[in-house]
Legacy VTK file of the C-alpha trace (Angstrom):
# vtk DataFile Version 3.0
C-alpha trace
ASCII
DATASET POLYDATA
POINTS 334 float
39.329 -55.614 245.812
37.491 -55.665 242.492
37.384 -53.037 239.761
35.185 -52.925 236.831
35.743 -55.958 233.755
38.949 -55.033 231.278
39.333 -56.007 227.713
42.243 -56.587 225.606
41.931 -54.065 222.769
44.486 -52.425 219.825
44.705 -48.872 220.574
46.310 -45.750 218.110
47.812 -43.420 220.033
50.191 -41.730 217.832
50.771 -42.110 213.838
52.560 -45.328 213.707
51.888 -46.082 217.630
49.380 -48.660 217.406
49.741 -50.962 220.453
47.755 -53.525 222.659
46.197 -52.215 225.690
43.813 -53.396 228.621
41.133 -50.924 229.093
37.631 -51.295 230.900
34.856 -52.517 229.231
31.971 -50.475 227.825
29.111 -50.032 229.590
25.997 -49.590 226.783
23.677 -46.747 227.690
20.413 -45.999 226.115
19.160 -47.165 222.665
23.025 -48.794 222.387
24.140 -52.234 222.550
27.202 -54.219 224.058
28.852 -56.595 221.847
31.385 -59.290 222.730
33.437 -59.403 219.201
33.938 -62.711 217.066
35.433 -61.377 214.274
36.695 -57.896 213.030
38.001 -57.674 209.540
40.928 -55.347 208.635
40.271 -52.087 206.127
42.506 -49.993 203.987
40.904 -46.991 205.746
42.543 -48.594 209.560
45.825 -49.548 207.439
46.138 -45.644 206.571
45.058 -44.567 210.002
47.457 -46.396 211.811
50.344 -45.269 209.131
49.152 -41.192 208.869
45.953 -40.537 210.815
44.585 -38.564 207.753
41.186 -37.995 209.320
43.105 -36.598 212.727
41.102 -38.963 214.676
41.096 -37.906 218.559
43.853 -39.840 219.816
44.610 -42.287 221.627
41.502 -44.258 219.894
40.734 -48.288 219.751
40.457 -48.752 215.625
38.665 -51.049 213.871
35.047 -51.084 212.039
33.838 -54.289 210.160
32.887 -57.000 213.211
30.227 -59.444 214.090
30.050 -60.689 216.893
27.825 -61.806 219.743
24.999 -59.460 221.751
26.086 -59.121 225.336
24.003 -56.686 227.297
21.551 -54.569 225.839
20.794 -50.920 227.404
17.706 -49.817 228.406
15.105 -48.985 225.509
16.759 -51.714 222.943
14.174 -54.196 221.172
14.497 -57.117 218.973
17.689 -57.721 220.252
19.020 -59.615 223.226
22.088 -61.239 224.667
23.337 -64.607 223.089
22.276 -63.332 219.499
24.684 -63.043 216.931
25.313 -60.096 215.475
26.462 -57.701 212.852
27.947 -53.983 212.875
27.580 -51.141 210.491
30.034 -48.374 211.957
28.306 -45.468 210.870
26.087 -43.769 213.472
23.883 -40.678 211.811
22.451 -38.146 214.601
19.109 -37.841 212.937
18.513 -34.332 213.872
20.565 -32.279 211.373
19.677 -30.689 208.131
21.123 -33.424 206.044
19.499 -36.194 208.063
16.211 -34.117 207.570
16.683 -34.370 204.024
17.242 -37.817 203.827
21.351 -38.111 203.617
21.919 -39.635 207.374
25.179 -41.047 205.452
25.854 -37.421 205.232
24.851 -36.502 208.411
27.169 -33.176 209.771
27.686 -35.025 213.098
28.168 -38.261 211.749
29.681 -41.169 214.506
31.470 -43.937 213.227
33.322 -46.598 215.057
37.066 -46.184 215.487
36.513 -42.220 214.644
34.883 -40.341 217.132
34.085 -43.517 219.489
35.941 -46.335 220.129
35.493 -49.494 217.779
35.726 -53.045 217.268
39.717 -54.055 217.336
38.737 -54.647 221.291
36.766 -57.986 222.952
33.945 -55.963 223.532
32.174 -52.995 221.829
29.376 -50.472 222.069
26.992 -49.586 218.894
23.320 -48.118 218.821
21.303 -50.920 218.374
19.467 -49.886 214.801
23.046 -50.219 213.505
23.372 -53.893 214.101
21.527 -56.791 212.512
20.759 -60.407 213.378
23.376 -62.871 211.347
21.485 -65.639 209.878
22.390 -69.175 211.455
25.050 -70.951 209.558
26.589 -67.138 207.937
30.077 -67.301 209.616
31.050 -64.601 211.537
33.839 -63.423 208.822
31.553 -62.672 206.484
29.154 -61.392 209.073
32.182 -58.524 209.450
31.424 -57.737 205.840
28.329 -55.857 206.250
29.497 -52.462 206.132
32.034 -53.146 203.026
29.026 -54.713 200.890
26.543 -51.539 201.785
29.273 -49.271 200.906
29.762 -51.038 197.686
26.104 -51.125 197.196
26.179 -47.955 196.893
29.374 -47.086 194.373
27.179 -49.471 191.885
24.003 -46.999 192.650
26.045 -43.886 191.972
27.299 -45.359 188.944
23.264 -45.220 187.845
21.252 -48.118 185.851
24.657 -50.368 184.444
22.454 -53.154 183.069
23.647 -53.847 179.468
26.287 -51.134 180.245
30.441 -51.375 180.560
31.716 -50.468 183.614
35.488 -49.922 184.665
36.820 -50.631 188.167
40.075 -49.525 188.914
41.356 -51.401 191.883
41.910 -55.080 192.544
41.966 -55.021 196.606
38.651 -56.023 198.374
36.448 -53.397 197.621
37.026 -53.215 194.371
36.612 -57.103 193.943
33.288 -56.563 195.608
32.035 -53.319 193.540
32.705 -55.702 190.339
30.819 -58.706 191.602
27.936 -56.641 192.435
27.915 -54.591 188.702
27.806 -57.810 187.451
24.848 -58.844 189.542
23.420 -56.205 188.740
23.583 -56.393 184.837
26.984 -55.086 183.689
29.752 -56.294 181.448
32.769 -55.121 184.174
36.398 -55.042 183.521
38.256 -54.645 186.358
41.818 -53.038 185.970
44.795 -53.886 188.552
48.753 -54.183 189.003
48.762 -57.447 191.258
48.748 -60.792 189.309
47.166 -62.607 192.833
44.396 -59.794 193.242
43.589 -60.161 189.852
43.404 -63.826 190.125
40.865 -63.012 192.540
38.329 -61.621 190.197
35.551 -64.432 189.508
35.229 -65.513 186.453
32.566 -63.614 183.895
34.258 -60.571 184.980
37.116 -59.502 182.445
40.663 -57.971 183.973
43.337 -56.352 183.078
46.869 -55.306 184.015
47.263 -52.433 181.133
45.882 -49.290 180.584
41.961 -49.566 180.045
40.895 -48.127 176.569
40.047 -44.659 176.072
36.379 -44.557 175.384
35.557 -47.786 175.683
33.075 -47.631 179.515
29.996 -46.023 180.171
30.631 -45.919 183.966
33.961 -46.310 185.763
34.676 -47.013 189.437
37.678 -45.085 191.114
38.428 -48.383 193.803
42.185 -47.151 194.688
43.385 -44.169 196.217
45.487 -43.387 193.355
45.677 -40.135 190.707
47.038 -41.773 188.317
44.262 -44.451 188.139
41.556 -41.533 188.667
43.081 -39.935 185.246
43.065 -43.702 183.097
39.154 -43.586 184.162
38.240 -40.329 183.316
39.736 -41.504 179.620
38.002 -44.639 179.704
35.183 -43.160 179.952
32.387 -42.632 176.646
30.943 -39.044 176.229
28.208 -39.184 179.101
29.933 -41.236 180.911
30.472 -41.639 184.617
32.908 -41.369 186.991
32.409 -43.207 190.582
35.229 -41.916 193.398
34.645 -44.491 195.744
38.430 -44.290 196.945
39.837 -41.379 199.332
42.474 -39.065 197.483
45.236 -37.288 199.608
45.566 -33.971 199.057
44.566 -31.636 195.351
43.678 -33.739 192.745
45.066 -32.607 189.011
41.365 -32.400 186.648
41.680 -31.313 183.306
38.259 -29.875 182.729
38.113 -29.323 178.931
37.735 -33.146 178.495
34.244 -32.905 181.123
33.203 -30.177 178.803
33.177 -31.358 175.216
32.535 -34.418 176.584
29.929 -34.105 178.902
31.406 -36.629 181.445
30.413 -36.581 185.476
31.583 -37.043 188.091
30.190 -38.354 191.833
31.072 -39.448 194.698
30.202 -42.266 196.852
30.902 -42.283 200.995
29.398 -44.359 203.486
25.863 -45.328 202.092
22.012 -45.054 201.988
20.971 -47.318 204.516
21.620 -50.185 202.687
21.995 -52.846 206.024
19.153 -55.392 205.238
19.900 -55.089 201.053
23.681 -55.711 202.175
22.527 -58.871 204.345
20.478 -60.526 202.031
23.737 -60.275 199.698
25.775 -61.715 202.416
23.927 -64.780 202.734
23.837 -65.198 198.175
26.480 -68.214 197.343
26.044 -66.710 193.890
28.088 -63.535 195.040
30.729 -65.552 196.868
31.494 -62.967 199.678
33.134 -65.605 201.672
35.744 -65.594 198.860
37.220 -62.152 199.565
38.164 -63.316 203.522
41.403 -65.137 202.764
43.203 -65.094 206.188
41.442 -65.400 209.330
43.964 -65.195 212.069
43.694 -65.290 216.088
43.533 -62.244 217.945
46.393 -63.057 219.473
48.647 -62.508 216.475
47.414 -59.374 215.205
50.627 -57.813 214.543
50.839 -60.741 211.808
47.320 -60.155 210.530
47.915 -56.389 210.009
51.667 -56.819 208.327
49.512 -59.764 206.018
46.878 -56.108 205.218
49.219 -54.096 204.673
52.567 -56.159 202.901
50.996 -59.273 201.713
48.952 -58.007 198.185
50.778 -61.069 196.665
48.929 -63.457 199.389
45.870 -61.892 200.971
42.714 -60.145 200.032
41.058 -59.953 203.402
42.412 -60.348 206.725
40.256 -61.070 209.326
41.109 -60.700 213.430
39.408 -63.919 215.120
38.710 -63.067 218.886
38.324 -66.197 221.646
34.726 -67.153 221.909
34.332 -66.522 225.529
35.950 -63.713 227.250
LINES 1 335
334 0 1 2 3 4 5 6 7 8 9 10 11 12 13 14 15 16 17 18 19 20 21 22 23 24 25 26 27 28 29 30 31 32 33 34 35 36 37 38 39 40 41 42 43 44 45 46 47 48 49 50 51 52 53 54 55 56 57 58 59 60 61 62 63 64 65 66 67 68 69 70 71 72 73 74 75 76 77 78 79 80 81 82 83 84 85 86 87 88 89 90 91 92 93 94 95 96 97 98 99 100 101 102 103 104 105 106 107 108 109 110 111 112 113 114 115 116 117 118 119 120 121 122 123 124 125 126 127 128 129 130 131 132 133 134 135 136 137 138 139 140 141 142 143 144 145 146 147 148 149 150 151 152 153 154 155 156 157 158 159 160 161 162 163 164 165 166 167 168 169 170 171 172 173 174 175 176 177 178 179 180 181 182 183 184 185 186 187 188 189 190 191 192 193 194 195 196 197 198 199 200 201 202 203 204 205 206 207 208 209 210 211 212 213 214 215 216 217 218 219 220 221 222 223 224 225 226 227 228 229 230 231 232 233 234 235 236 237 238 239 240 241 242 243 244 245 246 247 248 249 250 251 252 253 254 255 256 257 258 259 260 261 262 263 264 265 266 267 268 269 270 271 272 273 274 275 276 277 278 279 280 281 282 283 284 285 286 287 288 289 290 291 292 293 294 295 296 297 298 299 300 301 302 303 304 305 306 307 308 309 310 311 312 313 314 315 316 317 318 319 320 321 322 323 324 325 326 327 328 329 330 331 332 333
């Protein structure tokens, strides 16, 4: 007796419940696109799912978002794409027919899909994706940083919302991943960047030509400043950082209201934006992938098997004295 092909994949089926499962694999329908994963990389954003569900994802639900990997099967109506071809994933699936895709904002889109939300994703051997949300990996990109497409187009676009920096200072509260990314692209793209953090390894992290800092930035000292840690506290220190006119970036999720003093906005004329998912920014992301000047490869400091992935998430979510990026390794057949 046969039954259809089974995967291994990590499955959340309660807050704190996240487990490993067998379940069948996906079969791609139109316009979408199997893909056997290589690598997935581990996000803050899975680290809080798994802890607190704050999104109330549908449960139970396979997690996971930033993977490469390798093409498949390909359902009908797919071109330039084909199995054998290495891959890689942006998780964020626009419908194209609402009013905010009409206007341009499919990263806004009002039935937006995203892997590991509202469809399963990639902590699982295989997994399904429209295909105009995957693109080719160059030969000789390893698949680890191929997994880093979505967090450099989302960090693409916290540098765009901060508006022109070049010649400007710009604050980036954070030190984890994304905020070691966010300053390595203001600097490419003209800024003098300070980044401000608590952990002495992080920090060590930062590339040199970018300054850091474990104190309190100074009060009007940044044009722009990045919010790259879910944290009120840090939110606050930028909105003093910042000059009059200046800029404030919330790249970060904050949990629940948000103290603003407003009279400082006012005689100051400060702003404030936000900056979720981004503007298409796959093949601009891609080209930056593949730049030794940027050094992406330098953010992926763990790359464990599959098979110990209750390591590799502890290592996320303890190990901010060891680890930057953790990335999940699957076996390259399966």
């Amino acid at each position: 007796m046969s039954g259809a092909p089974e995967m291994e994949a990590l499955q959340l089926r309660a807050p704190g419940e996240f487990t490993l499962v067998r379940l069948p694999r996906p079969v791609p329908r139109h316009g979408e696109v199997l893909v056997r994963t290589r690598v997935a990389t581990i996000c803050t954003s899975d680290l809080h799912d798994i802890a607190h569900n704050p999104f109330d994802i549908a449960l139970p639900r396979v997690l996971g978002h930033e993977a490469a990997g390798v093409v498949a099967a390909c359902g009908e109506g797919v071109h330039g794409l084909a199995p054998g071809m290495r891959v890689a994933a942006h998780p964020v699936v626009p419908c194209g027919n609402c009013v905010e895709c009409s206007r341009g904002f499919g990263h806004l889109c009002l039935n937006l899909g995203h892997l590991g939300y509202d469809r399963d994703g990639a902590f699982a051997e295989y997994f399904v994706l429209r295909a105009d949300r995957l693109r080719p990996l160059p030969e000789g990109l390893p698949d680890a940083v191929g997994a880093l497409l979505e967090p450099v187009c989302v960090c693409l676009q916290a540098v765009a919302r901060a508006g022109n920096v070049r010649g400007r200072r710009v604050l980036v509260a954070g030190d984890g991943p994304f905020g070691n990314l966010i300053a390595r692209l203001a600097r490419r793209a003209g800024a003098e960047v300070v980044v401000a953090g608590r952990s002495p390894f992080r920090l060590g992290r930062i590339p040199s030509g970018i300054a850091k800092t474990a104190s309190e930035p100074p009060a009007g000292a940044f044009d722009a400043a990045v919010l790259a840690v879910s944290s009120a506290e840090a939110a606050a220190s930028c909105l003093r950082a910042l000059r009059p006119r200046g800029r404030l970036v919330v790249f970060s999720p904050l949990a629940g209201p948000t103290p603003l003093e407003l009279l400082p906005l006012l005689v100051r004329e400060l702003e404030i934006v936000g900056a979720c998912n981004d503007e298409d920014r796959l093949d601009e992301a891609m080209a930056y992938l593949s730049d030794p000047a940027l050094g992406v490869p330098e953010l992926v400091t763990h790359e464990l098997p599959f098979a110990r992935w209750p390591e590799a998430f502890a290592l996320a979510r303890d190990g901010h004295d060891r680890a930057l990026k953790v990335a999940l390794a699957f076996p390259t057949a399966a």
